[in-house]
Backbone as a printed PyTorch tensor [residue, N CA C, xyz], in Angstrom:
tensor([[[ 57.3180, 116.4950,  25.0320],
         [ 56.5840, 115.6510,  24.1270],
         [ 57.5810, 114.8630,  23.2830]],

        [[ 57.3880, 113.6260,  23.0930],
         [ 58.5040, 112.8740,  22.2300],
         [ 57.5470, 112.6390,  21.0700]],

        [[ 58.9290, 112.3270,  19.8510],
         [ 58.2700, 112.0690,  18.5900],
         [ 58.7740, 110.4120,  17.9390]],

        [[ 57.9910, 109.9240,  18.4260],
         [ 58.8420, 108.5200,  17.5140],
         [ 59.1760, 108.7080,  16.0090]],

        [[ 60.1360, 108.4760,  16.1850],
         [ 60.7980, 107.8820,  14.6040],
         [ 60.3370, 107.0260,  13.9490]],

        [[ 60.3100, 107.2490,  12.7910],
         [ 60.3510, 106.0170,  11.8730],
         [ 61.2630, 105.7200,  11.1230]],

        [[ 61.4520, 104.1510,  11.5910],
         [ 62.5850, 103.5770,  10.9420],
         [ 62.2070, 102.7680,   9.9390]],

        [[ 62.8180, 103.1140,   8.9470],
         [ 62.7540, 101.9350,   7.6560],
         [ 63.6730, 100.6180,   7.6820]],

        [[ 62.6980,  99.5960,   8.3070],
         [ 63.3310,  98.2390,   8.0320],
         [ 63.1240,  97.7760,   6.2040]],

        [[ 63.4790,  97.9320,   5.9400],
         [ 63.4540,  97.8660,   4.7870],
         [ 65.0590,  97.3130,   4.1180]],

        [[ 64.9360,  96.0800,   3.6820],
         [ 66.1590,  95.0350,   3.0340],
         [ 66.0770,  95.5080,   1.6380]],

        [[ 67.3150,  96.0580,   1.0280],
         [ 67.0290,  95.6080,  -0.5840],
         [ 68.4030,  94.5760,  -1.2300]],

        [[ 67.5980,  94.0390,  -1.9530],
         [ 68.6470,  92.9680,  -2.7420],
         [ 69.5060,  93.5440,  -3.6780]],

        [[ 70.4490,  93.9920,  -3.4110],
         [ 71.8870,  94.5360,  -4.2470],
         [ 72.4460,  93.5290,  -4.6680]],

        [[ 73.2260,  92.7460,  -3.5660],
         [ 74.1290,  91.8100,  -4.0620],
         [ 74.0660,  90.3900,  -2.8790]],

        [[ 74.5330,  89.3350,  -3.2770],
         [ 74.4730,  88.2760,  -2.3440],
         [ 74.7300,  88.5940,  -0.9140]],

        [[ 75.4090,  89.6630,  -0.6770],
         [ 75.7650,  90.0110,   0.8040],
         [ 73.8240,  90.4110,   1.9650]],

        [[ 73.1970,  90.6380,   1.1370],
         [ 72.2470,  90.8900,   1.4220],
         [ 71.0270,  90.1230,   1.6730]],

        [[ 71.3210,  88.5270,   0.7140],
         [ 70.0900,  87.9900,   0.7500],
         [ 70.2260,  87.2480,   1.8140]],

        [[ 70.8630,  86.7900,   2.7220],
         [ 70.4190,  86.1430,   4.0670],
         [ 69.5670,  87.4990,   4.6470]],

        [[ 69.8560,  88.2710,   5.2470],
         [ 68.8940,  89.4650,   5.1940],
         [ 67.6580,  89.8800,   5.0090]],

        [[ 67.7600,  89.7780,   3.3910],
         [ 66.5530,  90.0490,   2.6720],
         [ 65.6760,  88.7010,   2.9870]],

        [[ 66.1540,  87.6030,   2.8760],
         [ 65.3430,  86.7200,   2.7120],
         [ 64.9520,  86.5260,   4.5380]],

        [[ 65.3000,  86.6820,   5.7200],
         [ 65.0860,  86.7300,   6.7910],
         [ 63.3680,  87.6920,   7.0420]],

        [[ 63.5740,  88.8410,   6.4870],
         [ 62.4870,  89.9220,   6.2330],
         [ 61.6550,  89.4730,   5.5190]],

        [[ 61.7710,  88.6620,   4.5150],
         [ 60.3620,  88.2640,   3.8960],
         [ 59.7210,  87.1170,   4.4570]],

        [[ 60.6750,  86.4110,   4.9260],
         [ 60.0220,  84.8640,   5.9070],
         [ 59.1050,  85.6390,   7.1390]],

        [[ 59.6970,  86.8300,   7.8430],
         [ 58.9590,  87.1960,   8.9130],
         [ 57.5910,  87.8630,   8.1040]],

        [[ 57.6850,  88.5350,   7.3400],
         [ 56.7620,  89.2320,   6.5340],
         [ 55.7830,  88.5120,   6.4210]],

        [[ 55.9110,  87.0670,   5.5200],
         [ 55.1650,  86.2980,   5.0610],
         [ 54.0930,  85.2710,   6.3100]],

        [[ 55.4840,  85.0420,   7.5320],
         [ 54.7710,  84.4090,   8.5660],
         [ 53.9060,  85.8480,   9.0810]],

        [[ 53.8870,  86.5700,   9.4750],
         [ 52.6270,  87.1990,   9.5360],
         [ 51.2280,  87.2160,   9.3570]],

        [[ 51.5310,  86.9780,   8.0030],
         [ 50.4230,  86.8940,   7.1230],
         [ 49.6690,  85.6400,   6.1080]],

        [[ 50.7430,  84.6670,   7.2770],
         [ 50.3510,  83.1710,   7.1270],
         [ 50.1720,  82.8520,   5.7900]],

        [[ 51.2650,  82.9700,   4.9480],
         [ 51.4210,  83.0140,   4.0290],
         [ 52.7390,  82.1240,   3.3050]],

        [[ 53.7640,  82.2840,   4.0490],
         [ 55.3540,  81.1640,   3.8680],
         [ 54.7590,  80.2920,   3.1440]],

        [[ 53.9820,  79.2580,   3.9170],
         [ 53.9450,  77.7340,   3.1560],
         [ 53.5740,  78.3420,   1.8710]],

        [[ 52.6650,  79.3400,   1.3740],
         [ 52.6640,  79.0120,  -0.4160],
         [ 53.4440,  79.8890,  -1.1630]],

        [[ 54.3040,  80.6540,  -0.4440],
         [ 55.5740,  81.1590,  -1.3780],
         [ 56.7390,  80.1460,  -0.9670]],

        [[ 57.0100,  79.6770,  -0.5360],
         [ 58.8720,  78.8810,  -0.0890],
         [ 58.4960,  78.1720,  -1.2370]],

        [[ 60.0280,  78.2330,  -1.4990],
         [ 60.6320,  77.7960,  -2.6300],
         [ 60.7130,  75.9940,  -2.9010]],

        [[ 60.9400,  75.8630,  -1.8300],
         [ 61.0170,  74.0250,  -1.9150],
         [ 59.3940,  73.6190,  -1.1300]],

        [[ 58.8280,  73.1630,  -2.1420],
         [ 57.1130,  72.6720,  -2.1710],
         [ 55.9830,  73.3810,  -1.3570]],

        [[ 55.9680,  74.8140,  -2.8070],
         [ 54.6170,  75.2480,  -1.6710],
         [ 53.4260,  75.0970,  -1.7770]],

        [[ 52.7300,  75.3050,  -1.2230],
         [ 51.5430,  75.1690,  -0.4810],
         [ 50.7150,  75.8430,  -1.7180]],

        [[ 49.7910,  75.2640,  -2.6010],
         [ 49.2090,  76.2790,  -3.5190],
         [ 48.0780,  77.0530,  -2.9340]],

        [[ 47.9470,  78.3230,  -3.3620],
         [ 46.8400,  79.0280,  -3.2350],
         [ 45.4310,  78.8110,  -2.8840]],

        [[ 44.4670,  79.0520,  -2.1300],
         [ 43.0120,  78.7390,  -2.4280],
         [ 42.7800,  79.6050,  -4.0470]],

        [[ 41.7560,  78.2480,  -4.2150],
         [ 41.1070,  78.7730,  -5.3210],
         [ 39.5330,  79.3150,  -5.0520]],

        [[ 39.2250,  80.5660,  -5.9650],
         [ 38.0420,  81.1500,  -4.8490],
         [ 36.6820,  80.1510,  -5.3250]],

        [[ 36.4380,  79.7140,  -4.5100],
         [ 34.9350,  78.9160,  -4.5930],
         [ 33.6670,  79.3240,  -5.1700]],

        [[ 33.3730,  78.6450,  -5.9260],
         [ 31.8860,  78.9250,  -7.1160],
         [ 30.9260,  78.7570,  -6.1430]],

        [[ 29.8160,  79.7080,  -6.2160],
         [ 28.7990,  79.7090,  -5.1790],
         [ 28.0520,  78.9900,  -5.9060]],

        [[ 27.5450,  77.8220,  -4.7820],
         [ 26.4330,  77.1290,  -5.8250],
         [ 25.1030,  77.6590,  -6.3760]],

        [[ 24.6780,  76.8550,  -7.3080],
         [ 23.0760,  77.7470,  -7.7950],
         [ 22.1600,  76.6710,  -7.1090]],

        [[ 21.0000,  77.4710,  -6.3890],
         [ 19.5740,  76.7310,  -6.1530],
         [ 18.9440,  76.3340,  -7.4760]],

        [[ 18.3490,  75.3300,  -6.2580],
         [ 17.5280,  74.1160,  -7.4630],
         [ 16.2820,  74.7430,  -8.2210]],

        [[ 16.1920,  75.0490,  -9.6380],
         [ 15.0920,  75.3880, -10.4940],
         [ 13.7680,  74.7920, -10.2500]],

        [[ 12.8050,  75.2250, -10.2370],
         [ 11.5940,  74.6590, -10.2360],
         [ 11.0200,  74.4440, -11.2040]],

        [[ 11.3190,  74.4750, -12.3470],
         [ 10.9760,  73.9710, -13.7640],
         [ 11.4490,  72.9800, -14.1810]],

        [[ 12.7170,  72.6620, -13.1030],
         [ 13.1410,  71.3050, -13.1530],
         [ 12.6210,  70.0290, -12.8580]],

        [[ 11.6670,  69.9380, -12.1130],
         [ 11.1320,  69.0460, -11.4040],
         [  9.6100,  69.0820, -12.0590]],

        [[  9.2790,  67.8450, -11.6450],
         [  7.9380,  67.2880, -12.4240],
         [  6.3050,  68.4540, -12.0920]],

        [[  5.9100,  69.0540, -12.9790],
         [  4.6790,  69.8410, -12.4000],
         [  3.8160,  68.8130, -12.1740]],

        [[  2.5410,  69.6060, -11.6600],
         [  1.5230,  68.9760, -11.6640],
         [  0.8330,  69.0850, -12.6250]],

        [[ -0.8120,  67.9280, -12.9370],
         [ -1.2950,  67.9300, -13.8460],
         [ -1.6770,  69.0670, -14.4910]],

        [[ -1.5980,  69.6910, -15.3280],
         [ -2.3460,  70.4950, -16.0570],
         [ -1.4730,  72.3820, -16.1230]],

        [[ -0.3610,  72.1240, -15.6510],
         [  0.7280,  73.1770, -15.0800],
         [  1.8500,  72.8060, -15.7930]],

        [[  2.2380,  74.4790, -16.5880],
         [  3.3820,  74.0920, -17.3970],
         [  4.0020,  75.0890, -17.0440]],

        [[  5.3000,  74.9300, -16.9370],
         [  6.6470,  75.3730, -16.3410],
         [  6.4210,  76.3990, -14.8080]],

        [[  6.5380,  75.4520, -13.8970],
         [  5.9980,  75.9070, -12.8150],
         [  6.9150,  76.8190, -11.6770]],

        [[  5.6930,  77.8430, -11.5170],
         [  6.9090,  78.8730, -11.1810],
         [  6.8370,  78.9430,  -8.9250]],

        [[  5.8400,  78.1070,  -8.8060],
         [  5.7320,  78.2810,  -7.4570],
         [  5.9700,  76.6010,  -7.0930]],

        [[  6.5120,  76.2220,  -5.6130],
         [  5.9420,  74.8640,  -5.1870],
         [  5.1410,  74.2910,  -5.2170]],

        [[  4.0870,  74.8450,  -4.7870],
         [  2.6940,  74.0270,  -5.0070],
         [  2.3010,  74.0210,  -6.5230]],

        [[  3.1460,  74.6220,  -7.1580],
         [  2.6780,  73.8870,  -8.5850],
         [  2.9720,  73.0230,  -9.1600]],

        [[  4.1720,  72.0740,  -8.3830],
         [  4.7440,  71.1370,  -8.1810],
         [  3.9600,  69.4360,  -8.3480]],

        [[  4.4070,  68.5780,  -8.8650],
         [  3.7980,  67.0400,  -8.2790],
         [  3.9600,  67.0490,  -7.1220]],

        [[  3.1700,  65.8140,  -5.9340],
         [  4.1640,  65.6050,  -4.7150],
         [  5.2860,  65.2560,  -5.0500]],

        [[  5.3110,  64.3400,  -5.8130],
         [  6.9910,  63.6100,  -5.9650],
         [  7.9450,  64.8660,  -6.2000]],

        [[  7.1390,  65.8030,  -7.4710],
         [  8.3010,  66.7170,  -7.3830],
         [  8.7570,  67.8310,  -6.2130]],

        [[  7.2860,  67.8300,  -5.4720],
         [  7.7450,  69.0540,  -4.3790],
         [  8.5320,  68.3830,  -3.3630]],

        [[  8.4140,  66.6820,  -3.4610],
         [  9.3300,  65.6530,  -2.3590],
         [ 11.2240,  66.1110,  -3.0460]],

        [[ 11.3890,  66.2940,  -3.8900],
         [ 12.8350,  66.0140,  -4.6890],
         [ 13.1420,  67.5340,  -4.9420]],

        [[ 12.0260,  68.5260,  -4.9160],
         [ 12.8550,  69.6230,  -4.7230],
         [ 13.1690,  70.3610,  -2.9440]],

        [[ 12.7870,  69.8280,  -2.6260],
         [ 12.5010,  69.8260,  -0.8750],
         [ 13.6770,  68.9310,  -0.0620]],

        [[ 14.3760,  67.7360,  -1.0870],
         [ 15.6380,  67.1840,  -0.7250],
         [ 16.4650,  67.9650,  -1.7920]],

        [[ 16.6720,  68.7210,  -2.5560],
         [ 17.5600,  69.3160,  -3.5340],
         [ 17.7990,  71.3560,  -2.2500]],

        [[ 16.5470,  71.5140,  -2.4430],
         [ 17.1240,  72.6040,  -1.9060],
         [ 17.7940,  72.6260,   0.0140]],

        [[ 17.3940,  71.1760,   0.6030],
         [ 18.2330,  71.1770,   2.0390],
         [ 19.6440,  70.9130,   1.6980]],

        [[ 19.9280,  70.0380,   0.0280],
         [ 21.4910,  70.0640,   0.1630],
         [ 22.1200,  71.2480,  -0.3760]],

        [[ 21.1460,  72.1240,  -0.9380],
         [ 21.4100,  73.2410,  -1.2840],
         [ 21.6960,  74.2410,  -0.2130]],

        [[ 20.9890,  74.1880,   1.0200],
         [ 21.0460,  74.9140,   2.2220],
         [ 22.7320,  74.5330,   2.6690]],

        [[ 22.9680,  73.4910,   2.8150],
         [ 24.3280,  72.9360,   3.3250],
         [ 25.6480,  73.0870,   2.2080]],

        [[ 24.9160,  73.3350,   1.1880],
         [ 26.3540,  73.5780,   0.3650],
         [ 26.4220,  75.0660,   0.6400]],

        [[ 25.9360,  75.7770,   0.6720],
         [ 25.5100,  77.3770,   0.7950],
         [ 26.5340,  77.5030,   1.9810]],

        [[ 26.4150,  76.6890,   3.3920],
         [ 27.1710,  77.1160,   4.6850],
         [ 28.5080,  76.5290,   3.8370]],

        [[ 28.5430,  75.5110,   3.6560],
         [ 30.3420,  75.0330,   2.9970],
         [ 30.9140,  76.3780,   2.3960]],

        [[ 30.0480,  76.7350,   1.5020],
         [ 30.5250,  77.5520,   0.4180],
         [ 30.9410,  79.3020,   1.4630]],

        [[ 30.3810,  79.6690,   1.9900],
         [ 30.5780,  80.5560,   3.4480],
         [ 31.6520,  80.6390,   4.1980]],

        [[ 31.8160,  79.0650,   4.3140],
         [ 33.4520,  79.0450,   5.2450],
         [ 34.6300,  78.8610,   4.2970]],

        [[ 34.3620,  78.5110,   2.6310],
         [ 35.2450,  78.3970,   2.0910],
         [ 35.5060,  80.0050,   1.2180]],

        [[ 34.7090,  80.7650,   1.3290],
         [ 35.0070,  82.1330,   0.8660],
         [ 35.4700,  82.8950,   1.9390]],

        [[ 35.1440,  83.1860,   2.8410],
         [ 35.9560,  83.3190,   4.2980],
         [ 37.1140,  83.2270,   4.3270]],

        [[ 37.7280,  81.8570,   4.1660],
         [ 39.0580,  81.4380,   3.8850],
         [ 39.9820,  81.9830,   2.8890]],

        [[ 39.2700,  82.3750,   1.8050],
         [ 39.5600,  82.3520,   0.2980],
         [ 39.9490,  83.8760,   0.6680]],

        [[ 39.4060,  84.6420,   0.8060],
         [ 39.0090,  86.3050,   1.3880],
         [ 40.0170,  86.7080,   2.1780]],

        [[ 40.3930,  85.9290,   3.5040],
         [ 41.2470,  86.1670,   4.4380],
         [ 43.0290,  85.8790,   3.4480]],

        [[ 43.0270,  85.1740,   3.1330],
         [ 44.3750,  84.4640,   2.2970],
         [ 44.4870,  85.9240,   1.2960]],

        [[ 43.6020,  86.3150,   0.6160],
         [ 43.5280,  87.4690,  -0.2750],
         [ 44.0870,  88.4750,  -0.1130]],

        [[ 43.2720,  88.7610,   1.5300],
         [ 43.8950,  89.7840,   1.4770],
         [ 45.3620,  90.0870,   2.5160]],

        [[ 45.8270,  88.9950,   3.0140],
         [ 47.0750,  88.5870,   3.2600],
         [ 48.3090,  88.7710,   2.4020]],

        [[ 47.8000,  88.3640,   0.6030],
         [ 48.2650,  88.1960,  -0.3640],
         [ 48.8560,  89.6370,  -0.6840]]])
């Protein structure tokens, strides 16, 4: 039965003799984890910033109908207003998927980090 070893690659920074070295180990480190471009030293790459989930559109926002005050369902809606919350919440549907692939992103980088 064999036992693999473990070897400690492991660089430490003592003295200048070391940092071609050291710094070799963290470039591989970092390309790993697709990460280099926003640590290197000459112009990096900044961070994602984590993305604000948007808020759906209020229905008290939009115009009720006659005789209906602060309306808590659609149909309690004007047409006009159930027309403008009906285009508010499809761009709401599509910011929702944006916002999905940009936390994804945000998440993966994280935990790279």
């Amino acid at each position: 039965m064999s036992i693999l070893s473990q070897h400690d690659t492991t660089i430490i920074l003592n003295n200048q003799h070391d940092w071609t070295t050291w710094l070799t180990q963290v470039k591989a480190r970092c390309a790993v984890y697709n990460i280099w471009d926003n640590v290197k030293e000459d112009g990096p790459v900044p961070f994602l910033i984590k993305p604000i989930l948007p808020e759906p559109p209020e229905l008290s926002l939009y115009t009720a109908a006659a005789g209906i005050e602060g309306a808590t369902r659609l149909s309690q809606l004007s047409a006009q207003g159930q027309k403008a919350y009906k285009e508010d919440l499809d761009h709401y549907k599509i910011l929702i998927e944006s916002y999905k692939l940009k936390i994804h992103q945000y998440d993966t980088q994280q935990k790279s980090i």
